[in-house]
Structure formats: C-alpha cells, structure tokens
MARTIGU-720421 format. One record per atom (N, C-alpha, C): residue in one letter; atom name; x, y, z. Coordinates in steps of 0.1 Angstrom, whole numbers, plus 2048, in hexadecimal, padded with zeros to 3 digits. Each point is the difference from the previous one (the first is absolute). Layout:
N
{res:A, atom:CA, x:X, y:Y, z:Z}
...
//
This chain:
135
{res:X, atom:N, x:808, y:7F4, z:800}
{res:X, atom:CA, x:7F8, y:80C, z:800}
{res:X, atom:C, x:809, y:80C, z:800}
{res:X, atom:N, x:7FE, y:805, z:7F5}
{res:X, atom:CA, x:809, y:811, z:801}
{res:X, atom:C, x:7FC, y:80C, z:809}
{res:X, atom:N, x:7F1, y:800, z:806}
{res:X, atom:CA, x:7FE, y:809, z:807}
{res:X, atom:C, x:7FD, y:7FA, z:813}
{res:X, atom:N, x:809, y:808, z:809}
{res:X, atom:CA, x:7FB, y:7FA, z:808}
{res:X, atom:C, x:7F6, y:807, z:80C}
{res:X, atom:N, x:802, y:80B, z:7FD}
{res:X, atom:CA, x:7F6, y:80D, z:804}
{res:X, atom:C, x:7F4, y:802, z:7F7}
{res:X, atom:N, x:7F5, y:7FB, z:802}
{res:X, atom:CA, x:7EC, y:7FF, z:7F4}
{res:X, atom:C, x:7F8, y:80C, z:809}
{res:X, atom:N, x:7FC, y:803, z:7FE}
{res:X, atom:CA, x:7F7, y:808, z:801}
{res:X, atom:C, x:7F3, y:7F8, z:803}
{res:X, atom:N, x:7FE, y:802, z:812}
{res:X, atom:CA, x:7F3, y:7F5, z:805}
{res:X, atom:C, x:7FD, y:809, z:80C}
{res:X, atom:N, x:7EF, y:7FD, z:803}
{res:X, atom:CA, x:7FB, y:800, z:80C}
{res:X, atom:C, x:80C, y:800, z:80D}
{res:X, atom:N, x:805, y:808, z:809}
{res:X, atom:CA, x:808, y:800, z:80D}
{res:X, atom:C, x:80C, y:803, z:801}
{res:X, atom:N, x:805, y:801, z:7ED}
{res:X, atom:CA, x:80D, y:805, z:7FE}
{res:X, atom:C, x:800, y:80C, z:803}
{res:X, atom:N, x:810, y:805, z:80C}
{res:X, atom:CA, x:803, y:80B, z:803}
{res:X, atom:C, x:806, y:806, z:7F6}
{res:X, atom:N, x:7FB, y:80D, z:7FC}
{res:X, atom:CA, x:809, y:807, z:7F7}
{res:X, atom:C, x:807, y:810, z:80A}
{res:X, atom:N, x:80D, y:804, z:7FA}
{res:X, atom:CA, x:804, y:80C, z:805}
{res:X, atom:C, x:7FB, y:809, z:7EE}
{res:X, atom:N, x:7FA, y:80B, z:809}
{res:X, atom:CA, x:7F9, y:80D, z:7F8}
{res:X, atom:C, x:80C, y:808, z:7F8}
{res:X, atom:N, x:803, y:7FF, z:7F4}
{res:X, atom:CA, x:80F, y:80A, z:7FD}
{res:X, atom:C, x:7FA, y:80B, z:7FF}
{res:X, atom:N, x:7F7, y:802, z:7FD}
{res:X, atom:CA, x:7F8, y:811, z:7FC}
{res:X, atom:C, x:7F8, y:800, z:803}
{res:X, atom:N, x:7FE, y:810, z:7FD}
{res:X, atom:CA, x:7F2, y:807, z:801}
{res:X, atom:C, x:7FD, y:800, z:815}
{res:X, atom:N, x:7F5, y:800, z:800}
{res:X, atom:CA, x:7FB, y:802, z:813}
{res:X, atom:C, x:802, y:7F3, z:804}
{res:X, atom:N, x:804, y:803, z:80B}
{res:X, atom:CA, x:805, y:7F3, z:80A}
{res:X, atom:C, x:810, y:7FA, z:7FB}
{res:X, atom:N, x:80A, y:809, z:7F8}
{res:X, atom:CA, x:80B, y:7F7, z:7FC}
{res:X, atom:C, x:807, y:7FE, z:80D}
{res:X, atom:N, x:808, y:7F6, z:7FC}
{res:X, atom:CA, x:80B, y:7FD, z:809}
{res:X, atom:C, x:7F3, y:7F3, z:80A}
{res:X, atom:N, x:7F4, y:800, z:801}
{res:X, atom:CA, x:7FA, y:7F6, z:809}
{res:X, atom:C, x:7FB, y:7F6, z:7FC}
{res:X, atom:N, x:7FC, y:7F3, z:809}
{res:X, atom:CA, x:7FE, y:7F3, z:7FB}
{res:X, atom:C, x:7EF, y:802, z:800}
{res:X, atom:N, x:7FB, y:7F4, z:7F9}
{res:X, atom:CA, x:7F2, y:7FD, z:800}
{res:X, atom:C, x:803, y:7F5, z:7F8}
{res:X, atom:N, x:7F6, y:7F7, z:802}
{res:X, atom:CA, x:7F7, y:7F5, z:7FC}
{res:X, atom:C, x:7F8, y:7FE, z:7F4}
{res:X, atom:N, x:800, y:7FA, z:7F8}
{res:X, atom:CA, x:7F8, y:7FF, z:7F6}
{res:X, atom:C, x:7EE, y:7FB, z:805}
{res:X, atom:N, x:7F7, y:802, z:7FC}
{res:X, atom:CA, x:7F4, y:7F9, z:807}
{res:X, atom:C, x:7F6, y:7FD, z:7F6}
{res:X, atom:N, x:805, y:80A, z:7F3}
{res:X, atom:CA, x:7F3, y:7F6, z:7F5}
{res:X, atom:C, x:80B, y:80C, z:7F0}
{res:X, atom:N, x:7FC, y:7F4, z:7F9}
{res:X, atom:CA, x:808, y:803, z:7F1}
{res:X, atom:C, x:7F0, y:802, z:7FA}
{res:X, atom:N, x:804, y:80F, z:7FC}
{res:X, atom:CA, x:7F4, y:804, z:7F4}
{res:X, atom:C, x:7FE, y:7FE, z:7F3}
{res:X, atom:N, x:80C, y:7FD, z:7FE}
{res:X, atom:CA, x:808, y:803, z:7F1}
{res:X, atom:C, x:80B, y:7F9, z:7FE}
{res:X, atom:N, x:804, y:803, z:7F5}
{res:X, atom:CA, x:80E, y:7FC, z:7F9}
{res:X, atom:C, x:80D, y:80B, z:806}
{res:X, atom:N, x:7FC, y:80A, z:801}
{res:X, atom:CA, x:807, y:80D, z:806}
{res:X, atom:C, x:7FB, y:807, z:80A}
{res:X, atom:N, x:7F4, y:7FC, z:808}
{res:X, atom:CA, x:7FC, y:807, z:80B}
{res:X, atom:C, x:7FF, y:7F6, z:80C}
{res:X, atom:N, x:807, y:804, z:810}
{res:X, atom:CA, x:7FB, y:7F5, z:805}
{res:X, atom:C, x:7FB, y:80C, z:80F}
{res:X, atom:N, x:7F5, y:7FA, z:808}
{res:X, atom:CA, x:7FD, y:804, z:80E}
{res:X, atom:C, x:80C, y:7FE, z:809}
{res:X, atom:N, x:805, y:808, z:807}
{res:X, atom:CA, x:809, y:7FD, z:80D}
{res:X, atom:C, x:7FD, y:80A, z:80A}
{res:X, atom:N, x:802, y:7F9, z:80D}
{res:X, atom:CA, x:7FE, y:800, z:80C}
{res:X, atom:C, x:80B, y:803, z:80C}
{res:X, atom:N, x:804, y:808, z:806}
{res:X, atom:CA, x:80C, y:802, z:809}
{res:X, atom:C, x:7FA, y:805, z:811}
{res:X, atom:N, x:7FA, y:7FB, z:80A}
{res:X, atom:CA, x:7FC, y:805, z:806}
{res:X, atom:C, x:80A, y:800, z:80A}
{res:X, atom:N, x:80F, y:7FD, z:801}
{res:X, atom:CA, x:809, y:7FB, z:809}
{res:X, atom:C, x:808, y:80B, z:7FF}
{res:X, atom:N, x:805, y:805, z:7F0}
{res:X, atom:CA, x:804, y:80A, z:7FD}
{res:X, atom:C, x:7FC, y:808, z:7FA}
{res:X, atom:N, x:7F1, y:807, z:807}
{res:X, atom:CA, x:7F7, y:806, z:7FA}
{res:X, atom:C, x:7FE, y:80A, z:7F4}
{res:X, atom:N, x:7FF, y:7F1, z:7F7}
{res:X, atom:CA, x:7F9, y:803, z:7F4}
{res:X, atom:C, x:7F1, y:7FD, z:7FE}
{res:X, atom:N, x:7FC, y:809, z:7FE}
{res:X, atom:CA, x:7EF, y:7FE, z:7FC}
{res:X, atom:C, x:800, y:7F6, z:7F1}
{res:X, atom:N, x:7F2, y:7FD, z:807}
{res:X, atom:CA, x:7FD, y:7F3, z:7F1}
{res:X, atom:C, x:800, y:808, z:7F6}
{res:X, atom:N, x:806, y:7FE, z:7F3}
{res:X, atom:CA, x:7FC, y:806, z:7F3}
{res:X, atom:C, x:804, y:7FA, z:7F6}
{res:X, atom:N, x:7FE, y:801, z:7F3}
{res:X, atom:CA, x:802, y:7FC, z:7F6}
{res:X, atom:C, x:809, y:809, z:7F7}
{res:X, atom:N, x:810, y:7F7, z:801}
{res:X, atom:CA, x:80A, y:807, z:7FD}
{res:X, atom:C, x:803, y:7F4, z:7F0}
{res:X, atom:N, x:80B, y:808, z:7F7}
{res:X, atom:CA, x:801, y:7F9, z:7F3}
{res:X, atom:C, x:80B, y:7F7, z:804}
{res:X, atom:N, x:805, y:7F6, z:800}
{res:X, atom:CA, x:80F, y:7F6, z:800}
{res:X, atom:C, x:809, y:807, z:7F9}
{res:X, atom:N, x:801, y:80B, z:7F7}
{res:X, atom:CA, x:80E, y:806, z:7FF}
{res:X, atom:C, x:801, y:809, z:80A}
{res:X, atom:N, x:7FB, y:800, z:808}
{res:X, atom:CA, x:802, y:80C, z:80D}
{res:X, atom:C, x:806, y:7F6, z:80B}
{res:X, atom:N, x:7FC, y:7F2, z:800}
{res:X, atom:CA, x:806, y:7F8, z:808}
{res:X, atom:C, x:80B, y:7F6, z:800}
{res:X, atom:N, x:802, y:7FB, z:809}
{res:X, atom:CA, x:80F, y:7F6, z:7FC}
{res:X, atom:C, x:7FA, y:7F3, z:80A}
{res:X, atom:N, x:801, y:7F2, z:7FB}
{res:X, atom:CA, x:7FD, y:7F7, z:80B}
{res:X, atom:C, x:808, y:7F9, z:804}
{res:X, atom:N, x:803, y:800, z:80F}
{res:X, atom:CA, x:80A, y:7F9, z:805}
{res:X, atom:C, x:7FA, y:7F2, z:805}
{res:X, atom:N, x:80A, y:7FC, z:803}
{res:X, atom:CA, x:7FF, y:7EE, z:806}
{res:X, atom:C, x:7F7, y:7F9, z:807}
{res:X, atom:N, x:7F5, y:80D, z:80B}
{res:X, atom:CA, x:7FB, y:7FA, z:808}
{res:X, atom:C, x:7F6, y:802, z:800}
{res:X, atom:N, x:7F7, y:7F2, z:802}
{res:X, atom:CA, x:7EF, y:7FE, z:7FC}
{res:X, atom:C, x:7F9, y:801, z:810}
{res:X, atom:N, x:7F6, y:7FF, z:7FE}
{res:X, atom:CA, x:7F5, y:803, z:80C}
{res:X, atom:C, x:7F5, y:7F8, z:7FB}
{res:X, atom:N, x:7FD, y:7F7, z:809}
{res:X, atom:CA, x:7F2, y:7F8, z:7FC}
{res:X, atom:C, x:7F1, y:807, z:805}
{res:X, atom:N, x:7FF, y:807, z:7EF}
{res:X, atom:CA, x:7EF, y:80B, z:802}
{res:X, atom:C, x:7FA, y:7F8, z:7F9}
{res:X, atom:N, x:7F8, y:802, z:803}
{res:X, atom:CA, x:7F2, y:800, z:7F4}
{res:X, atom:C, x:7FF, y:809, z:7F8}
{res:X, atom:N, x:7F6, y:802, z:7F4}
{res:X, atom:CA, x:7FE, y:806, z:7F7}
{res:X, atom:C, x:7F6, y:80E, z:809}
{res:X, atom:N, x:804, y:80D, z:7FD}
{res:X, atom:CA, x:7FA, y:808, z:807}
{res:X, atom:C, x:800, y:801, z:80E}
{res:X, atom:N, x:80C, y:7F9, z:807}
{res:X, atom:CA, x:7FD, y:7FE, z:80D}
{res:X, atom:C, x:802, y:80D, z:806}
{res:X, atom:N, x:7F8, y:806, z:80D}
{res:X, atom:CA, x:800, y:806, z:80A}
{res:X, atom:C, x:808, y:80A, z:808}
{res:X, atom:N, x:802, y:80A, z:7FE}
{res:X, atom:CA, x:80F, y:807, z:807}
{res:X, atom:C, x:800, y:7FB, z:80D}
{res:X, atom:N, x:7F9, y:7FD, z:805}
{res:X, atom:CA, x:802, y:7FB, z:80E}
{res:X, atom:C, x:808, y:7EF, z:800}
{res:X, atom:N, x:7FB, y:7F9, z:7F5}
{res:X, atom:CA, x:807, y:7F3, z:800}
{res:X, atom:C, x:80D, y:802, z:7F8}
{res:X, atom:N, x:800, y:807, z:7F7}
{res:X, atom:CA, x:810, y:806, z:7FB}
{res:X, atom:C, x:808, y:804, z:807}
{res:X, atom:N, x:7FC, y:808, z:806}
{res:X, atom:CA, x:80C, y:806, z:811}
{res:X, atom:C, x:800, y:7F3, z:804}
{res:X, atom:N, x:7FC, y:7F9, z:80A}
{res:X, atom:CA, x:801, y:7F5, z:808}
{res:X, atom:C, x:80A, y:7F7, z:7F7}
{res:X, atom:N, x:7FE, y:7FF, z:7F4}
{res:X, atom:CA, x:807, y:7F3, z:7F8}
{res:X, atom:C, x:810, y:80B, z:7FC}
{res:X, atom:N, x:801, y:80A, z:7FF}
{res:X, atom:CA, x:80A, y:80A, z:7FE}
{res:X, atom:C, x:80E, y:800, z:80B}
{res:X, atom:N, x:7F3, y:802, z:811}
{res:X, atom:CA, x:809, y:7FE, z:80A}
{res:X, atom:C, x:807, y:7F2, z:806}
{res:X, atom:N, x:7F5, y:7F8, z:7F4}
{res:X, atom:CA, x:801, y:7F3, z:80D}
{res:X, atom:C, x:810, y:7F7, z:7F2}
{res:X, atom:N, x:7FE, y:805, z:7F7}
{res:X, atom:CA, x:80F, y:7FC, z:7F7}
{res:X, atom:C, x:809, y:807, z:804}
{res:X, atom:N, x:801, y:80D, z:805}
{res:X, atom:CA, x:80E, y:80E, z:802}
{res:X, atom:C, x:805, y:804, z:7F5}
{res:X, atom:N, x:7FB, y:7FC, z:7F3}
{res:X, atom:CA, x:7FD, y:807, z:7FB}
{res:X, atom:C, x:80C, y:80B, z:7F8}
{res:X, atom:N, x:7FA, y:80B, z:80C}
{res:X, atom:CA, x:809, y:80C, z:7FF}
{res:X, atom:C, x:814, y:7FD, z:807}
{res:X, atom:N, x:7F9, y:7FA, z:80A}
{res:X, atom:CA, x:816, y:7FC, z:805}
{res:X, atom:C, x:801, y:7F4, z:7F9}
{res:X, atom:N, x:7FB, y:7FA, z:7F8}
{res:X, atom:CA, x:809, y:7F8, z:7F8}
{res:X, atom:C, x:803, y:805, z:7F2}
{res:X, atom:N, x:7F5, y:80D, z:7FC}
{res:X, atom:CA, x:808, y:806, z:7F5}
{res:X, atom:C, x:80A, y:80A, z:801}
{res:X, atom:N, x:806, y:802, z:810}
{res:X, atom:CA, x:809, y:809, z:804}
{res:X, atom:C, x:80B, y:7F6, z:7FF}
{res:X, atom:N, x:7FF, y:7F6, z:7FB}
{res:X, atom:CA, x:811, y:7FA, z:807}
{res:X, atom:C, x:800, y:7F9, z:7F4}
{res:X, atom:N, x:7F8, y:805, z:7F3}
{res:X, atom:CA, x:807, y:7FB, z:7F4}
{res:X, atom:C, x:809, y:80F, z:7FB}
{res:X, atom:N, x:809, y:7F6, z:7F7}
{res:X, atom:CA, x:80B, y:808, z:7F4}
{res:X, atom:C, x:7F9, y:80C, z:7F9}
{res:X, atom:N, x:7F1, y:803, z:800}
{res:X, atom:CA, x:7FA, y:808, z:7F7}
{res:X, atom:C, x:7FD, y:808, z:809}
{res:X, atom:N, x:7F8, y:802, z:80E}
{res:X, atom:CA, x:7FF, y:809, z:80A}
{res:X, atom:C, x:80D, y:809, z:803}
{res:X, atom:N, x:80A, y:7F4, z:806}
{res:X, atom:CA, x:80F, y:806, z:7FF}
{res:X, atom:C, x:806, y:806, z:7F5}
{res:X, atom:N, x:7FE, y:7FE, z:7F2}
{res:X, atom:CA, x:803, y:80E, z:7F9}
{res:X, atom:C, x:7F5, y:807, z:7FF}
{res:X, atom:N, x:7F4, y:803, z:802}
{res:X, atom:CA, x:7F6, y:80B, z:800}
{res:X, atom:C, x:805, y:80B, z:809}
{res:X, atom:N, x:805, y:7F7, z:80A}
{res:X, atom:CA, x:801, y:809, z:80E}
{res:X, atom:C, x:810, y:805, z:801}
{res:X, atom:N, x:80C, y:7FB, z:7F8}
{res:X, atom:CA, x:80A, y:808, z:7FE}
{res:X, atom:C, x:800, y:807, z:7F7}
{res:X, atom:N, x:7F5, y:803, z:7F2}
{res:X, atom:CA, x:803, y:807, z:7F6}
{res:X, atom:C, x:7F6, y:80D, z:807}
{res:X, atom:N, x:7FB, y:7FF, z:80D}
{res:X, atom:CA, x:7F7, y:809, z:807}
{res:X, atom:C, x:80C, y:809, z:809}
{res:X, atom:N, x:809, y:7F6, z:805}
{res:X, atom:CA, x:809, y:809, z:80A}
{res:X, atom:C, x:807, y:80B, z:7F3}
{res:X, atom:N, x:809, y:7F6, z:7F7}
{res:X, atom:CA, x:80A, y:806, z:7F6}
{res:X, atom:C, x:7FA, y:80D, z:7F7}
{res:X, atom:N, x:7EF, y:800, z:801}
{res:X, atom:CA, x:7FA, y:80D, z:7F5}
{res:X, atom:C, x:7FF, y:80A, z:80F}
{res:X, atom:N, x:804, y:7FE, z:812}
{res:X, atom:CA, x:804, y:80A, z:807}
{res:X, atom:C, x:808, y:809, z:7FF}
{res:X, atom:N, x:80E, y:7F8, z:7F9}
{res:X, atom:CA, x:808, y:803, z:80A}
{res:X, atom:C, x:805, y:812, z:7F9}
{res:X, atom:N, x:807, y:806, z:80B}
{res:X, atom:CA, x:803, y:80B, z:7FA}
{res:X, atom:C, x:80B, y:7FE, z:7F8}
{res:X, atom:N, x:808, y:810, z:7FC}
{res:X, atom:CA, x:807, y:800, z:7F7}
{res:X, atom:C, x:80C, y:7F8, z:805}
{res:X, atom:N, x:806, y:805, z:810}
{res:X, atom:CA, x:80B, y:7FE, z:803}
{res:X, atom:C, x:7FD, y:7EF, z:808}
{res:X, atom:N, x:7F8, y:7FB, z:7FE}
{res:X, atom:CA, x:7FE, y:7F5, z:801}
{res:X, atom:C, x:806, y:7F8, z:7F6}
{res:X, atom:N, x:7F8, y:802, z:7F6}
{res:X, atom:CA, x:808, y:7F7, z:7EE}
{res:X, atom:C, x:80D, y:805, z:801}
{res:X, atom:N, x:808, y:80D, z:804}
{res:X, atom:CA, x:80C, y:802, z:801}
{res:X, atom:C, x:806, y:7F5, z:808}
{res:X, atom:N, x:7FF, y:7FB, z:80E}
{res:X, atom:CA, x:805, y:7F9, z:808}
{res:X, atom:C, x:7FE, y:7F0, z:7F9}
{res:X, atom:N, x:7F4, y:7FF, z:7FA}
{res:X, atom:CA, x:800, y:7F6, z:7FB}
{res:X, atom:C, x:806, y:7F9, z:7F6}
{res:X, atom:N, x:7FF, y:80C, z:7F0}
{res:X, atom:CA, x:80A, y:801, z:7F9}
{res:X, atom:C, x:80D, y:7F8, z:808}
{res:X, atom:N, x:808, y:80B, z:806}
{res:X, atom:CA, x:80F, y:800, z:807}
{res:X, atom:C, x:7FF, y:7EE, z:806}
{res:X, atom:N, x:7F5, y:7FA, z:807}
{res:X, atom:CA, x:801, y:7F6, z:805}
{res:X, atom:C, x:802, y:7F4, z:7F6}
{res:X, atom:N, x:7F8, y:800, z:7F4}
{res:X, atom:CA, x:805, y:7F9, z:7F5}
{res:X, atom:C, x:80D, y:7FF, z:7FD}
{res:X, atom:N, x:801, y:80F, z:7FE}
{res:X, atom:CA, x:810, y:7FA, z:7F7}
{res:X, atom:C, x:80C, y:7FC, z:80C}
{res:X, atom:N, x:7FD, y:803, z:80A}
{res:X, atom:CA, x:80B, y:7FA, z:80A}
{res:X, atom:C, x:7FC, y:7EF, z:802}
{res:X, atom:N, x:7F6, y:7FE, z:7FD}
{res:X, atom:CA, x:7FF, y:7EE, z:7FF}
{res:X, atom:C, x:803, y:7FD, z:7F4}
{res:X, atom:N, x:7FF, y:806, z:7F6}
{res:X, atom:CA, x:803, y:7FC, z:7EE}
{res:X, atom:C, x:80F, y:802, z:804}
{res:X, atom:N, x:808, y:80A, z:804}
{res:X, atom:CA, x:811, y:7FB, z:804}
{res:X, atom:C, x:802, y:7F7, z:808}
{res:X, atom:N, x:7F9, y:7FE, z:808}
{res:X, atom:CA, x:806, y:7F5, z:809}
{res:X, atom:C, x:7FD, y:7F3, z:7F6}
{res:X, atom:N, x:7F4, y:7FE, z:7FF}
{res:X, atom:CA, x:7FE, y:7F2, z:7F3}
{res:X, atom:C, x:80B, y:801, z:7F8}
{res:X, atom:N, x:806, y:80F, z:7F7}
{res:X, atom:CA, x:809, y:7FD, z:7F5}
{res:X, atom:C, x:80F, y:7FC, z:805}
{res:X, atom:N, x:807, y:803, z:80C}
{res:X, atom:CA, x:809, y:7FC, z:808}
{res:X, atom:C, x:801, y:7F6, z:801}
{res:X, atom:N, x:7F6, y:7FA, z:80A}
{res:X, atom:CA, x:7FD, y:7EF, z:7FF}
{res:X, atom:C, x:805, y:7F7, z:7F3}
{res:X, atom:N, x:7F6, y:806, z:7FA}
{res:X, atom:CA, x:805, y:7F8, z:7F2}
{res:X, atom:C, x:80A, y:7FF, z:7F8}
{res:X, atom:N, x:806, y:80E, z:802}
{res:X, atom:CA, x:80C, y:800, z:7FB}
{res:X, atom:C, x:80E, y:7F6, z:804}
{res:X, atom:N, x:7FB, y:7FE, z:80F}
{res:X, atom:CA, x:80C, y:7F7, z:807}
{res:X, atom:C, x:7FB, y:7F4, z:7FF}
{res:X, atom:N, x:7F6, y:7FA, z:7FB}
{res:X, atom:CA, x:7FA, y:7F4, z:7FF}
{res:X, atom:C, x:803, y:7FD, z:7F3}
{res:X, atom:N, x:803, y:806, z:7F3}
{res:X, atom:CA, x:801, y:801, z:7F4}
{res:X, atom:C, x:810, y:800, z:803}
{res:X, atom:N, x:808, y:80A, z:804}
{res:X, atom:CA, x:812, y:7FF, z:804}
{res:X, atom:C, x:7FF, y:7F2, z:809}
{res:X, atom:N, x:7FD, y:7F9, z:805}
{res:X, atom:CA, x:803, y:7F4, z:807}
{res:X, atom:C, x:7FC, y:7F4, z:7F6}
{res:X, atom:N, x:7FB, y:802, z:7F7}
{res:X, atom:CA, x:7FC, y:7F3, z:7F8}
{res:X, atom:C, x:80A, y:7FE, z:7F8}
{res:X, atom:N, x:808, y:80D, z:7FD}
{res:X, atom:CA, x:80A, y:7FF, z:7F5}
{res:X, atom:C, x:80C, y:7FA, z:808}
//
C-alpha cells in the first residue's frame, strides 16, 4: 500500500491554514471528495467544515462514529493524549523550533551564526587529522 495516512472518520488532522492553524482536530464525517467536517474540542476548535488542502493528516486515529458528538470527541481526544503524543513527535519538534528560530533577534542569529562556524572548525580540524593519520 503506497499511502499510509487515508482520509477516515477519527483521523486527527493538524490545521496548516486559515483559522485555528497550528491546532489538532479530528475528522468526524467526510462530505466530499475535498471537504471533510472536523471537530477539536480539546484544542478548541469549533466543528466546521474545513477543505483537506487546508489540512495535513497525521498518524493518529480515534474510534468515532460518523457525526459523532463534541462531547464524545473530547472524551475519545483525551482518553488517547492525543495532543502529548503529538508533542513528542519529529514534526511537533520542528513546528516548535522553526517557532523559536522566526524569534530570535538580530544579535541572536549573530551568536548563532558565530556558533556554527566555530563547530564547522572544530569538525574541519578533526578531520583533517583523521585524514593526516590515515596517510
């Protein structure tokens, strides 16, 4: 199977655009080919009917029903975690450093800059005597 993220009833999606970006919700009923209902009452998102190029679907499902209930959504939302298990993937962790890095000030990327290239010398030293010892 080439896809392993489908588009179903319980699938959590993260919002890339438009209102509510950056938060999770649930899928709860597919309208369409391009339109689906989603549901976030954990990370309060109101029910609406958002398009799938506004969304991205990650890994984790929730056992809903078709149209199911904000109140049974939340409960099934908190009772998986949902939200701290999409904190401690690789995709949260770059959401949330490309959040610090669009902070930083000027003299920040200066320090930072400066901190690169003093590890890119130390790497090229390294290697240099690792390269002079092989000979």
């Amino acid at each position: 199977m080439v896809f392993n993220r489908v588009v179903q009833i319980g699938r959590v999606v993260f919002i890339a655009s438009g209102k509510d970006q950056g938060k999770l919700a649930a899928i709860v009923n597919v309208i369409d080919g391009n339109r689906v209902q989603i549901d976030g009452p954990s990370s309060d998102v109101t029910r609406t009917v958002r398009n799938l190029k506004d969304l991205q679907l990650t890994k984790f499902v929730l056992k809903l029903r078709v149209g199911q209930r904000t109140k049974g959504v939340k409960a099934a939302f908190d009772a998986a975690k949902v939200t701290e298990n999409f904190q401690k993937t690789q995709w949260a962790k770059k959401i949330a450093q490309r959040a610090i890095r669009a902070k930083l000030t000027d003299f920040e990327r200066y320090k930072l800059m400066k901190a690169k290239q003093m590890r890119n010398r130390i790497v090229r030293v390294e290697l240099a005597k690792l390269k002079k010892a092989q000979k």
